[in-house]
Backbone bond lengths (Angstrom), bond angles and torsions (degrees), N, CA, C in turn:
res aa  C-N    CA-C-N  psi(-1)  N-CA   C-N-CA  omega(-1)  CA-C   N-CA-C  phi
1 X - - - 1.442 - - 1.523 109.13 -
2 X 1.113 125.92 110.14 1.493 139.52 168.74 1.325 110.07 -70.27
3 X 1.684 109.20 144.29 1.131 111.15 -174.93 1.298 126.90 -82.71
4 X 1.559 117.03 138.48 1.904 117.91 -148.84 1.595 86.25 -119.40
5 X 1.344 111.27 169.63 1.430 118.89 158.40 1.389 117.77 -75.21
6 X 1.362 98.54 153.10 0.986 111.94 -177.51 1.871 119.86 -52.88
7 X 1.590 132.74 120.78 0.943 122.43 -163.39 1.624 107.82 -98.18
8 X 1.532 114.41 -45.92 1.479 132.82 -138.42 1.795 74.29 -77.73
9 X 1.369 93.25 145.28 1.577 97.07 167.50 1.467 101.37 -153.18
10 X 2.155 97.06 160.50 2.077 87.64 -168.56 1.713 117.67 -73.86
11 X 1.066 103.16 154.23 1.291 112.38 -165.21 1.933 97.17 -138.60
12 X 1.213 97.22 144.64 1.788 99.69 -165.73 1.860 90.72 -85.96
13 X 1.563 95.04 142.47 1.275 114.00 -172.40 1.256 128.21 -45.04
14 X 1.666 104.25 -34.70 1.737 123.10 175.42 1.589 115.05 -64.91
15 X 1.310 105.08 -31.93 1.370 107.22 177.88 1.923 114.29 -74.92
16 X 1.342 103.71 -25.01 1.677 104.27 -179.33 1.407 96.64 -91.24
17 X 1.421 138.32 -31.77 1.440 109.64 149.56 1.423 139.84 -42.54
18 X 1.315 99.93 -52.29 2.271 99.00 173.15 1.123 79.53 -71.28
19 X 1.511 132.00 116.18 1.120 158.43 116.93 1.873 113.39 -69.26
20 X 1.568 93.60 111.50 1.998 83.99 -179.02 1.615 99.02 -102.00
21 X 0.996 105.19 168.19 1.768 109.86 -160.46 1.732 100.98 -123.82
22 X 1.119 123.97 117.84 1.713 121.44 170.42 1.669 107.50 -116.10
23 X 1.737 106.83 138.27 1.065 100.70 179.18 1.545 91.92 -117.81
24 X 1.928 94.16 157.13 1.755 87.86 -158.09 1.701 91.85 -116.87
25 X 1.525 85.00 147.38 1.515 112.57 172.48 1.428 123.27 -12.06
26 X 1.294 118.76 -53.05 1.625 137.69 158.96 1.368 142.50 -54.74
27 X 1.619 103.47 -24.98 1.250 137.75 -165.69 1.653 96.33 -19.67
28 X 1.557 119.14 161.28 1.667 124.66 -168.41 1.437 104.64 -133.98
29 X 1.186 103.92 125.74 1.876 112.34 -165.92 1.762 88.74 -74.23
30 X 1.448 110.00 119.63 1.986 91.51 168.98 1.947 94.06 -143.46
31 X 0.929 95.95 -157.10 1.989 115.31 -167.10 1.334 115.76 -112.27
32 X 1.395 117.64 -47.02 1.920 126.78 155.13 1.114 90.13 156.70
33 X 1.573 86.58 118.35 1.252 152.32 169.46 2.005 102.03 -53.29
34 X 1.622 109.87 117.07 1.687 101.49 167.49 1.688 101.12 -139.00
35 X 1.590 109.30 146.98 1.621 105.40 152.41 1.325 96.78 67.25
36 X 1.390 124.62 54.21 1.768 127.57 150.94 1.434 106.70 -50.72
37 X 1.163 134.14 151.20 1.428 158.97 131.57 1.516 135.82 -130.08
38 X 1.705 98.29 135.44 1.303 83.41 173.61 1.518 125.95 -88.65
39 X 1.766 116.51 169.69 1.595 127.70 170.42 1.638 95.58 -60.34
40 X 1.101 106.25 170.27 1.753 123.95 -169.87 1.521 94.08 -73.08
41 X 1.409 120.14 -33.46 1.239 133.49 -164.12 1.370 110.35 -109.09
42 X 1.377 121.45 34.02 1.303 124.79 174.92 1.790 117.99 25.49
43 X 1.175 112.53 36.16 1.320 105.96 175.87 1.740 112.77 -100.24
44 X 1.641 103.09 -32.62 1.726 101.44 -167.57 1.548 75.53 -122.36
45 X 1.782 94.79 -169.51 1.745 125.57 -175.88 1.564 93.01 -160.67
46 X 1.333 99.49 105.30 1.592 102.78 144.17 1.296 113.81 -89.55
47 X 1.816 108.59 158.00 1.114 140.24 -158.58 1.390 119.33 -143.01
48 X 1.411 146.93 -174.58 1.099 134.51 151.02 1.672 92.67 -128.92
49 X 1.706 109.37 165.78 1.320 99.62 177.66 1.615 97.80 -174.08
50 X 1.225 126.91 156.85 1.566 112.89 -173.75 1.569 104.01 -120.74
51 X 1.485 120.76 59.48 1.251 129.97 167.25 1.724 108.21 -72.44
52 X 1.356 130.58 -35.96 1.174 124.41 -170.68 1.685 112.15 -89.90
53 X 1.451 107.50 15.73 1.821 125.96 177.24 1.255 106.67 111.15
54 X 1.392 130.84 -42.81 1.634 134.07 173.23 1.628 108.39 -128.56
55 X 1.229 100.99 170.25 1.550 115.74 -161.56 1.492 106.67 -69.94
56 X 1.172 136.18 129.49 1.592 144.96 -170.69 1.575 114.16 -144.74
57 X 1.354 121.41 161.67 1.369 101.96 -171.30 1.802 100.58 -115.48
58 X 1.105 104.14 148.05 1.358 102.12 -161.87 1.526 111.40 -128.50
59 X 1.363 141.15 175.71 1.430 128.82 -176.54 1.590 106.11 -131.59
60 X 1.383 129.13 159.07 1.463 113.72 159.77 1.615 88.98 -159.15
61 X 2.076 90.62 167.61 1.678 79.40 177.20 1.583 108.26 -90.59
62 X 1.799 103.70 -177.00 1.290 101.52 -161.20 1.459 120.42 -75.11
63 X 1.619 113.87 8.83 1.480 127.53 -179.35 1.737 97.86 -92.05
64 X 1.250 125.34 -27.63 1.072 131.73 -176.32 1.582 118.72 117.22
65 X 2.039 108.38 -4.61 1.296 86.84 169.62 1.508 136.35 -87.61
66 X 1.213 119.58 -141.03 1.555 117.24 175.62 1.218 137.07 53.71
67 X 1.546 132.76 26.56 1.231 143.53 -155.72 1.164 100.28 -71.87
68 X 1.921 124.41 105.83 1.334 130.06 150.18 1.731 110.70 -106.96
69 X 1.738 88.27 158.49 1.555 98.29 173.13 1.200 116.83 -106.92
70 X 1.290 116.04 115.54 1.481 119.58 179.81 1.777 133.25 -74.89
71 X 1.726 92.15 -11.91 2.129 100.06 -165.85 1.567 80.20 -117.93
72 X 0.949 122.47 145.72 1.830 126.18 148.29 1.083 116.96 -147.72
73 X 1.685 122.46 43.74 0.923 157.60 -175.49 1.851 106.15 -92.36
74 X 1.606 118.72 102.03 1.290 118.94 169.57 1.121 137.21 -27.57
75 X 1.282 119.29 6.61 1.878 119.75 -173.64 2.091 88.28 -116.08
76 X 1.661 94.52 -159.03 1.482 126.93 -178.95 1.529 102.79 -88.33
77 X 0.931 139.80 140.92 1.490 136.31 -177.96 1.534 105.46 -165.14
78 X 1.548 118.15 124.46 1.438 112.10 168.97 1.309 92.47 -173.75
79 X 1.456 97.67 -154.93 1.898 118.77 -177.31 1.638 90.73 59.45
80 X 1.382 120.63 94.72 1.677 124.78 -174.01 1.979 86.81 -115.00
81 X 1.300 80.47 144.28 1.615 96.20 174.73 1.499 102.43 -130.97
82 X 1.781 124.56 137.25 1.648 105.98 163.23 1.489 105.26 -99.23
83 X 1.045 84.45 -174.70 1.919 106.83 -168.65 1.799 87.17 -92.69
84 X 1.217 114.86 131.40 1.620 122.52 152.02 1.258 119.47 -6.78
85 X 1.579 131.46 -63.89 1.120 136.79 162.98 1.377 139.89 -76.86
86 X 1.793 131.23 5.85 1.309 136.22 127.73 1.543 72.70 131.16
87 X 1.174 144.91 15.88 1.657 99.54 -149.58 2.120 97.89 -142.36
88 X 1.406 93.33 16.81 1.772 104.69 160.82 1.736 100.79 -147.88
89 X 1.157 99.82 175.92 1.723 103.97 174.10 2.116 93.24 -150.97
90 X 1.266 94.86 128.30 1.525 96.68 163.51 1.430 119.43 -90.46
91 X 1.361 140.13 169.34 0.866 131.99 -154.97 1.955 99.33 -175.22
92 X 1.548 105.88 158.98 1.810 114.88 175.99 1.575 84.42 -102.57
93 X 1.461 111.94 152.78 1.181 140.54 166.33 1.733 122.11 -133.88
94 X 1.187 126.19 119.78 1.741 99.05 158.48 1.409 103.31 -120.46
95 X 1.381 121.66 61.65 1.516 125.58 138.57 1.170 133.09 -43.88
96 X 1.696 123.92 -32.21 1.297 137.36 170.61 1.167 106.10 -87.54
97 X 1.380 129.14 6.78 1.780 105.26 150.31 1.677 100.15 138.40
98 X 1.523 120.57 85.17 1.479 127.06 -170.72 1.697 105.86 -36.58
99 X 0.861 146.75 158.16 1.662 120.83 -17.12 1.406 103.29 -63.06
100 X 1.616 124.45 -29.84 1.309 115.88 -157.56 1.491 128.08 -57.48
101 X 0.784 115.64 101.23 1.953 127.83 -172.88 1.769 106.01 -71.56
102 X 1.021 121.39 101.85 1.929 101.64 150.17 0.989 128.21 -134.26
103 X 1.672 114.78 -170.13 1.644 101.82 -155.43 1.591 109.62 -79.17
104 X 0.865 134.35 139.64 1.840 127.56 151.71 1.202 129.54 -117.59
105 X 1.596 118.35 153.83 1.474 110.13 -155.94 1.745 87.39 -128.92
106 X 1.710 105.78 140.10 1.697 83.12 170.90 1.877 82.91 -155.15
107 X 1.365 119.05 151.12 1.051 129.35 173.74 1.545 118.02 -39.79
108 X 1.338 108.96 150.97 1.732 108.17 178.89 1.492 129.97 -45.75
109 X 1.556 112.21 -22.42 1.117 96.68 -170.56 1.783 99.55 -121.79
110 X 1.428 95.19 40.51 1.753 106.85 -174.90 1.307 136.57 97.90
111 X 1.389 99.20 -33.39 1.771 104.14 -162.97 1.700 105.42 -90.10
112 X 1.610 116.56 163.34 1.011 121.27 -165.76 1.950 122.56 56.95
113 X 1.376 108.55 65.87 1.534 122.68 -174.60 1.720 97.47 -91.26
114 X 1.429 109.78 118.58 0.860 112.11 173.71 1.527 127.77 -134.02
115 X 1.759 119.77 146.56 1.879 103.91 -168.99 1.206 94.42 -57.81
116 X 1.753 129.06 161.83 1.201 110.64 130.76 1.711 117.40 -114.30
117 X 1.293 137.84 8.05 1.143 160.25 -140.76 1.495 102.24 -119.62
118 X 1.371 116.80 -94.13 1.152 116.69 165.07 1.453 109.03 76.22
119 X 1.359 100.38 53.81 2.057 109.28 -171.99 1.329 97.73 -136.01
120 X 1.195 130.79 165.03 1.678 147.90 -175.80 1.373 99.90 -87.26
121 X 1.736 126.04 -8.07 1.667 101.30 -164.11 1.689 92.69 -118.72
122 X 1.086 119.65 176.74 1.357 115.29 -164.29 1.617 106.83 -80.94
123 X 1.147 141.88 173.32 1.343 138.95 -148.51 1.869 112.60 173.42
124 X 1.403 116.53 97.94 0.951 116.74 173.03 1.523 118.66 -154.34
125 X 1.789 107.81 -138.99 1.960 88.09 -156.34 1.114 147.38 14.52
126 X 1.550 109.29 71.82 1.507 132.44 -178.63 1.759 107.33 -60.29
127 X 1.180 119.38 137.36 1.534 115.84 156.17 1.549 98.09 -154.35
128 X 1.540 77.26 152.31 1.756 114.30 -165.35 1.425 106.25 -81.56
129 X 1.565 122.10 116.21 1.587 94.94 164.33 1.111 108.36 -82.46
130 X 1.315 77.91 171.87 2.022 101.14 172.95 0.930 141.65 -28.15
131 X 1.563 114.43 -43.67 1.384 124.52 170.37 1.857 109.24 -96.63
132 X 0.705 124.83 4.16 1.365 150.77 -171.13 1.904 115.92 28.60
133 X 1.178 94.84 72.33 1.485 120.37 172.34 1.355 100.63 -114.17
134 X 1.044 161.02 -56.80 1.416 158.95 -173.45 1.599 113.60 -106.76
135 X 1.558 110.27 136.29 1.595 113.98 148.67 1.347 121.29 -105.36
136 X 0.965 109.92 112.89 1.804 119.86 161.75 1.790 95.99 -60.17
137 X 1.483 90.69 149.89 1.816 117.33 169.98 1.031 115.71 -178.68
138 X 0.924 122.22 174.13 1.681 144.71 -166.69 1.541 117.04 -111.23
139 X 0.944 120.11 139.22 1.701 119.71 -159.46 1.666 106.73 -159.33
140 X 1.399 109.74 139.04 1.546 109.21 -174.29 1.510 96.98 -112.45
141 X 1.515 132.37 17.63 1.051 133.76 -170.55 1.884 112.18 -60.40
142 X 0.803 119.85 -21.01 1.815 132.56 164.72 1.181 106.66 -85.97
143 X 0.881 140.96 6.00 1.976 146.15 179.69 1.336 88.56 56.44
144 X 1.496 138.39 40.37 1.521 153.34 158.72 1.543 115.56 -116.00
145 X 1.302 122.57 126.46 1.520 112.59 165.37 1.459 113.17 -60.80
146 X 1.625 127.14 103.12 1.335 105.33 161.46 1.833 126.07 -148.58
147 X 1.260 109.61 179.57 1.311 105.57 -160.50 1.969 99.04 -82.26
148 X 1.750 93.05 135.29 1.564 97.28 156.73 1.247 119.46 -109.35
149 X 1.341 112.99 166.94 1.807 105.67 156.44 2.033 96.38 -128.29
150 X 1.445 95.03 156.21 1.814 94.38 159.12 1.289 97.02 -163.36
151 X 1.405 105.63 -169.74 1.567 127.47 -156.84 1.435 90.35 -80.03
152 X 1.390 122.17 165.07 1.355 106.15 -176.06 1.400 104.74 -104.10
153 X 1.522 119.15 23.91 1.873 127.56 165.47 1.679 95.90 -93.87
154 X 1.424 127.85 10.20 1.451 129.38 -156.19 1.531 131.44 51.39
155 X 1.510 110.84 -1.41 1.391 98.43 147.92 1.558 140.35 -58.73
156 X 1.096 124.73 158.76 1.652 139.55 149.20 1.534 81.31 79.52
157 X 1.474 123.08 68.83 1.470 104.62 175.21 1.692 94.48 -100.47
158 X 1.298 116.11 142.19 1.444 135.28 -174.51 1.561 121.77 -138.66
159 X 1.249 97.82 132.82 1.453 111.31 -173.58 1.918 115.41 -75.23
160 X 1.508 118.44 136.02 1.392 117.74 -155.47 1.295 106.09 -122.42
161 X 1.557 93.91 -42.90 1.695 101.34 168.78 1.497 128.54 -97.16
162 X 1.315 133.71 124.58 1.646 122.40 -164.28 1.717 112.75 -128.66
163 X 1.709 110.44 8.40 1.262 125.15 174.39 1.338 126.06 -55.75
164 X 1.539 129.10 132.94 1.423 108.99 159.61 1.391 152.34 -48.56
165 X 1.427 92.71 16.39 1.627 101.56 -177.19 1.809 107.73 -111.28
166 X 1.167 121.50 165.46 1.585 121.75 -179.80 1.645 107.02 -89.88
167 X 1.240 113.86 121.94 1.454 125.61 -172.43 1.724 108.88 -109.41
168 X 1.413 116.09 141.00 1.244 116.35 -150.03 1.320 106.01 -157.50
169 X 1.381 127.12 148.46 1.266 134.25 179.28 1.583 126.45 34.19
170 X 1.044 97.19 65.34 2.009 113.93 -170.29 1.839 88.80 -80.37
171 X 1.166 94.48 124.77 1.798 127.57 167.94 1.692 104.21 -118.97
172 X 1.471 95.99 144.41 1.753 105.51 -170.41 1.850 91.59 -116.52
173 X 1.715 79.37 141.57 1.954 103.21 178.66 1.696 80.46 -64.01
174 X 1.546 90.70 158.68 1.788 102.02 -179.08 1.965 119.87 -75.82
175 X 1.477 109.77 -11.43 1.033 107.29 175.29 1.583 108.98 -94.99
176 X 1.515 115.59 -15.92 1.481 111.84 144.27 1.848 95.44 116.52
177 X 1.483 126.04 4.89 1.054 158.41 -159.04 1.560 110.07 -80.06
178 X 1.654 104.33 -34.06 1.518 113.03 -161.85 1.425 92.33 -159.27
179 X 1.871 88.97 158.44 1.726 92.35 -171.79 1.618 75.11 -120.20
180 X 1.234 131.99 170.51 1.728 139.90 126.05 1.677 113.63 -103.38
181 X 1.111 106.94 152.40 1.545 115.48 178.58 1.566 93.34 -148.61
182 X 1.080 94.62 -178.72 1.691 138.75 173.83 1.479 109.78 -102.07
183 X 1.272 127.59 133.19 1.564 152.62 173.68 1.071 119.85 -115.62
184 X 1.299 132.59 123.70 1.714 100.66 162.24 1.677 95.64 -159.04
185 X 1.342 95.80 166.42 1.765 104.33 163.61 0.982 99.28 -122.48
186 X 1.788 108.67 -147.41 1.831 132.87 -166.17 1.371 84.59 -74.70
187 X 0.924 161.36 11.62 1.430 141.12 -141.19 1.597 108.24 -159.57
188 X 1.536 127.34 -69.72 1.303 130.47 173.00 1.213 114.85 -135.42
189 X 1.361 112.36 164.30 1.647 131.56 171.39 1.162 124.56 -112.90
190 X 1.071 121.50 87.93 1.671 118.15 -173.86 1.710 135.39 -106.30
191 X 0.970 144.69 132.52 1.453 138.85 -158.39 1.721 98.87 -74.03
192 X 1.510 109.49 126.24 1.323 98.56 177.80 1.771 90.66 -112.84
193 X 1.503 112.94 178.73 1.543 128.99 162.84 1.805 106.64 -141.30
194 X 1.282 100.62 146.06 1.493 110.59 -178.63 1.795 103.08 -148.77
195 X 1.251 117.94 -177.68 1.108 117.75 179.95 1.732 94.11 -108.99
196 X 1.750 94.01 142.05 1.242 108.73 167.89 1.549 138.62 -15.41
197 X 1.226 116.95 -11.83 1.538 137.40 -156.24 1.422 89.78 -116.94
198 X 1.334 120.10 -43.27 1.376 113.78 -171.69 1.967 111.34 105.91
199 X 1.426 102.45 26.82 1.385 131.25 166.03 1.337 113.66 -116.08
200 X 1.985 99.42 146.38 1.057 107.57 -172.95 1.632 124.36 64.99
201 X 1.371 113.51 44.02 1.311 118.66 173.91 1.712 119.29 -87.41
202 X 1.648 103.99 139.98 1.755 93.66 -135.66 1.479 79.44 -153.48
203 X 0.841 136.70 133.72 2.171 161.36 143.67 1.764 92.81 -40.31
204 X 1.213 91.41 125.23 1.939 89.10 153.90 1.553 104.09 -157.79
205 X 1.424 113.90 150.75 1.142 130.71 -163.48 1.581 118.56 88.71
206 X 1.139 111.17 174.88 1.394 125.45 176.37 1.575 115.04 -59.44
207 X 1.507 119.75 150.06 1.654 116.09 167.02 1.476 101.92 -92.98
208 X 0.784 131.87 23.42 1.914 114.42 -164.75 1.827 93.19 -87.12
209 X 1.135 100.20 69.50 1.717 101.27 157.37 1.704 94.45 94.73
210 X 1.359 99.17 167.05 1.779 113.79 -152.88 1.446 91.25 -70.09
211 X 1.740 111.67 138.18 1.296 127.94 166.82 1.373 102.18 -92.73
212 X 1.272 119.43 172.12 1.458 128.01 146.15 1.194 119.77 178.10
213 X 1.740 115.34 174.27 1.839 124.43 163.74 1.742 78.74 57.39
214 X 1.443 114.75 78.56 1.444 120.78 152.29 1.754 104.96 -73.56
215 X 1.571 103.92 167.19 2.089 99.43 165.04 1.714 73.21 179.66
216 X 1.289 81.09 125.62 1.471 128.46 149.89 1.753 121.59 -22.12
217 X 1.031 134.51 112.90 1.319 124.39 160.85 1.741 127.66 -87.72
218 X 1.214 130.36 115.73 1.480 136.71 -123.93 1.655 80.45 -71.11
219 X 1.190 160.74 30.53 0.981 126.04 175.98 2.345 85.48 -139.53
220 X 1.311 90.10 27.00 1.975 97.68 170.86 1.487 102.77 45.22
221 X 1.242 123.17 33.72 1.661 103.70 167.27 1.250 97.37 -121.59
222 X 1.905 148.18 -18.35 1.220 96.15 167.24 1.678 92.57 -149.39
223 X 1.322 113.42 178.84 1.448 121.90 179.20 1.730 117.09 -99.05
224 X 1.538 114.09 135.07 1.445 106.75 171.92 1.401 102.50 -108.09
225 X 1.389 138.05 139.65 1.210 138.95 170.54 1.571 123.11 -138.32
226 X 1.369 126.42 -160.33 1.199 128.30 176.61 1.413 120.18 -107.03
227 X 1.295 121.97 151.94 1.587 118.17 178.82 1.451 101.28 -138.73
228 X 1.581 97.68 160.51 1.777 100.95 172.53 1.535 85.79 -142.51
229 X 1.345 121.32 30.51 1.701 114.42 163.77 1.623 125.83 -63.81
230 X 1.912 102.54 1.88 1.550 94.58 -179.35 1.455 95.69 -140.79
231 X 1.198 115.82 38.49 1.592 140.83 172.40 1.626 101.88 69.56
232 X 1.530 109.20 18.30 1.751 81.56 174.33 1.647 96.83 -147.43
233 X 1.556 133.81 -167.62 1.374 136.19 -148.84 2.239 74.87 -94.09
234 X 0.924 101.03 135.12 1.823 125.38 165.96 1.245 97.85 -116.76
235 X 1.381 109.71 144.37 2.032 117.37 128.50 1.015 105.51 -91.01
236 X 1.689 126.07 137.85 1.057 128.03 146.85 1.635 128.02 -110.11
237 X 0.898 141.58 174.32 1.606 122.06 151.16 1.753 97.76 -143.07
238 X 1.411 80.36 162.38 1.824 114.24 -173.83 1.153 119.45 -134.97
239 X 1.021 123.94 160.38 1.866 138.42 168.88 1.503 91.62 -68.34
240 X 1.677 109.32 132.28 1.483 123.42 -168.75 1.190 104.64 -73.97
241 X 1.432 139.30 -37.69 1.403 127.45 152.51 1.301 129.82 -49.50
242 X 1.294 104.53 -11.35 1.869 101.01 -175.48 1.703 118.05 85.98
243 X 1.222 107.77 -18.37 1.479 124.20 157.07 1.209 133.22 -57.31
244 X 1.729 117.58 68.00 1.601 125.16 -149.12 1.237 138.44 153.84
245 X 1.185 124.62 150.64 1.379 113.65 173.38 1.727 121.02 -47.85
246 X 0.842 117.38 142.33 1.582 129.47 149.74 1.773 123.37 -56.89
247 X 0.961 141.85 131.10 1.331 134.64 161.49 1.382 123.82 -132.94
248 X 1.250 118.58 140.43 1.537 113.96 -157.85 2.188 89.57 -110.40
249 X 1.328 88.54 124.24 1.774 101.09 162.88 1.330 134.62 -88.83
250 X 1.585 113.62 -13.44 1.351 115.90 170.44 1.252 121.30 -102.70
251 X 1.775 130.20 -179.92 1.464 92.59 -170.66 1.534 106.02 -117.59
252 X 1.175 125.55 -146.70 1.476 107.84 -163.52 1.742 112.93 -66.78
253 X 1.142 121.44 -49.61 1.212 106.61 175.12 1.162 137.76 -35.55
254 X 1.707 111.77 -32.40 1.421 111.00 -179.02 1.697 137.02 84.80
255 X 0.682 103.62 -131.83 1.688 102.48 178.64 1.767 120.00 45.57
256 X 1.307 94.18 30.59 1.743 103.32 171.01 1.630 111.43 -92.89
257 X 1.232 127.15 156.93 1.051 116.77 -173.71 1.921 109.90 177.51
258 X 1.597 131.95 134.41 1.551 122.33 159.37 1.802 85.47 81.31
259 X 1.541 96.63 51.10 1.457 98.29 175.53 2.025 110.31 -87.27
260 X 1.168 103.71 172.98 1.855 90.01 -172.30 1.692 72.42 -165.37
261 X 1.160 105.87 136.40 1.895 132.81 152.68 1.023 120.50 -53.54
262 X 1.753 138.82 129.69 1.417 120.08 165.71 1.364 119.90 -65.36
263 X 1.235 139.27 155.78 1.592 135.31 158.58 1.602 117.21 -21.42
264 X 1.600 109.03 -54.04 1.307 108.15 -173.17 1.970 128.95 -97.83
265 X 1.242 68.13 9.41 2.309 98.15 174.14 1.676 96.00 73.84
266 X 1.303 117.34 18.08 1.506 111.23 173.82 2.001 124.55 -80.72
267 X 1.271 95.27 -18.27 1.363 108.47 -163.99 1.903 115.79 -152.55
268 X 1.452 92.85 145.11 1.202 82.53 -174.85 1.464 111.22 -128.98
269 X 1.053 126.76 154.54 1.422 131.86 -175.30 1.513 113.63 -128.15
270 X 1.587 91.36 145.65 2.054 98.65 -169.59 1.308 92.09 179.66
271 X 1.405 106.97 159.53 1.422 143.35 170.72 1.619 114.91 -64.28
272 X 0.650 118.23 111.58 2.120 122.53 164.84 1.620 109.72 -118.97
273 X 1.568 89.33 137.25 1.666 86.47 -178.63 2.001 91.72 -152.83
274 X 1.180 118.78 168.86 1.168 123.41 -165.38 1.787 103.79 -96.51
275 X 1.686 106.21 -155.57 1.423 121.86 161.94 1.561 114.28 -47.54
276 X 1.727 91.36 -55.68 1.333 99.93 -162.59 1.990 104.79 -134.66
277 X 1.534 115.94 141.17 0.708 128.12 174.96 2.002 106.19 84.13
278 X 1.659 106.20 169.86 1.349 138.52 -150.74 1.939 87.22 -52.26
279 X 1.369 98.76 175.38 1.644 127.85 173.32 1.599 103.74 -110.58
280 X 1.208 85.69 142.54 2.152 104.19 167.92 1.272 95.75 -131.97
281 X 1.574 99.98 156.28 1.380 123.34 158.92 1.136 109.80 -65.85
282 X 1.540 120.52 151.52 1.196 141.42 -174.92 1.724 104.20 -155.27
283 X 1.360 133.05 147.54 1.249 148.80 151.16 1.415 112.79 -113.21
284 X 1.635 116.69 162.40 1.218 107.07 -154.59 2.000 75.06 178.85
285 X 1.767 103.28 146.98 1.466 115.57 169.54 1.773 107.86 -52.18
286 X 1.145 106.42 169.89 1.547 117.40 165.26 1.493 118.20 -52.10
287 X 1.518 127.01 -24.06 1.305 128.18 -163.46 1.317 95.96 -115.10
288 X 1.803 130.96 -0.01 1.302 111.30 -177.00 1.547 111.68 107.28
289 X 1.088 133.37 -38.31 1.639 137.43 175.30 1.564 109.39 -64.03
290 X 1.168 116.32 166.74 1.751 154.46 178.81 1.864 79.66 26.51
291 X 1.528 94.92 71.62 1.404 104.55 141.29 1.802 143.93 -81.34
292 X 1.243 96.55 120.13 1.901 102.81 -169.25 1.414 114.19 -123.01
293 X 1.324 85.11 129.59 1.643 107.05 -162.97 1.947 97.81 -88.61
294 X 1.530 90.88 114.54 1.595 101.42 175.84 1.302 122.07 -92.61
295 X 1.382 104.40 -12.79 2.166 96.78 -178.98 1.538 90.02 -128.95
296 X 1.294 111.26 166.60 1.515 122.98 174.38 1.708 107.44 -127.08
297 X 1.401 120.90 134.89 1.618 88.13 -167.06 1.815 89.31 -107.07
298 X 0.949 94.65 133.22 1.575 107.67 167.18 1.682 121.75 -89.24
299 X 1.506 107.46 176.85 1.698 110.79 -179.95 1.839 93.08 -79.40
């Protein structure tokens, strides 16, 4: 992802409440919908979703048509990441034996699924850097939540984070420089950033209630993530240093959540789900407006 101008701009709070909702022409019958992403090339969004009885990772385009399933593999399988160049997607699996989660990598259009992990402790949320030589993930293999990185053949995988707190869902700045993750104990969840190496690990943003699932905006100036500071799933976004206001993109109700950046910082994609019952994909501008609901989840 090359660096774009800056898109997201302020917008008065009343207006990201009237949130209007479009459902599109294509729309995809599924079960609940988690962890949208887009292709490098903003054309599709994989997802995971357990329409076929258990969780599998599946693809569609970014209008909502074309719904294929890519895992049909008997276990839980999701959190899909692509490779820089469109043409693998990594992915969590526990095919090798629940709880144990690890990473797998299998070409775009499914074939060739392979471990790359291959450890006894659980192991998931893979992401691709930038240049796509390494995946960062998250691994409980120390009976600790913490951050890895490795080669993206799954060699030289190495531990970055070694804190007493559980570290989770590491996303890489687009020049590939910095990861952000999630931290947390019994107590809070907070978005941290460090440099790629696993230096300079540093808090940014506000504490007012659990942050998390930071991601990058392709042009490295700021982060959109999740909040439960008003007891329910928010988007918010911030200045990627933490130097700044806060702004919330969903509207009061909430229930946003497993947000991901488009390639070109135009659009954003995430999960919405109500009181009651499953999550769909939805896309929506950088600030939250002319949100369109792409899956419908059925019985």
């Amino acid at each position: 992802m090359s660096s774009r101008r800056r898109l997201l701009v302020a917008a008065p709070l009343a207006l990201v409440v009237a949130v209007a909702l479009t459902a599109c022409p294509n729309q995809q019958v599924v079960r609940g919908a988690r962890t949208p992403v887009w292709s490098p090339d903003g054309a599709e969004i994989a997802f995971a979703d357990d329409l076929g009885g258990q969780y599998d990772v599946y693809v569609m385009g970014a209008d909502g048509s074309g719904l294929k399933r890519l895992t049909t593999n008997p276990a839980v399988e999701g959190a899909p990441t692509w490779s820089p160049d469109g043409s693998r997607i990594a992915f969590e699996s526990n095919r090798e034996g629940a709880p144990n989660d690890e990473i797998f990598v299998m070409n775009a259009d499914g074939s060739d699924q392979r471990n790359l992990t291959n450890d006894k402790g659980a192991d998931g949320q893979p992401a691709w850097s930038p240049d796509g030589s390494r995946i960062a993930f998250a691994s409980m293999r120390t009976g600790n939540g913490d951050i890895y990185v490795m080669n993206a053949d799954g060699s030289d995988q190495r531990r970055i984070t070694t804190g007493p707190r559980n570290d989770s869902a590491p996303s890489w700045s687009s020049d590939g420089s910095k990861i952000a993750y999630t931290s947390g104990d019994n107590s809070t969840t907070r978005i941290y950033v460090m440099n790629a190496d696993g230096s300079d690990q540093h808090v940014v943003g506000d504490d007012a209630g659990s942050n998390f699932t930071p991601d990058w905006s392709p042009d490295g100036q700021l982060l959109v993530f999740v909040t439960l500071r008003d007891g329910v799933d928010q988007m918010y976004v911030m200045p990627a240093d933490g130097q700044g206001p806060e702004r919330r993109l969903s509207s009061p109700g909430g229930g946003d959540s497993d947000v991901d950046w488009s390639p070109d910082g135009t659009m954003l994609a995430f999960v919405h789900h109500g009181e009651t019952g499953p999550a769909d994909v939805f896309v929506s501008d950088p600030n939250g407006y002319g949100r369109t609901q792409l899956t419908h989840s059925g019985d």
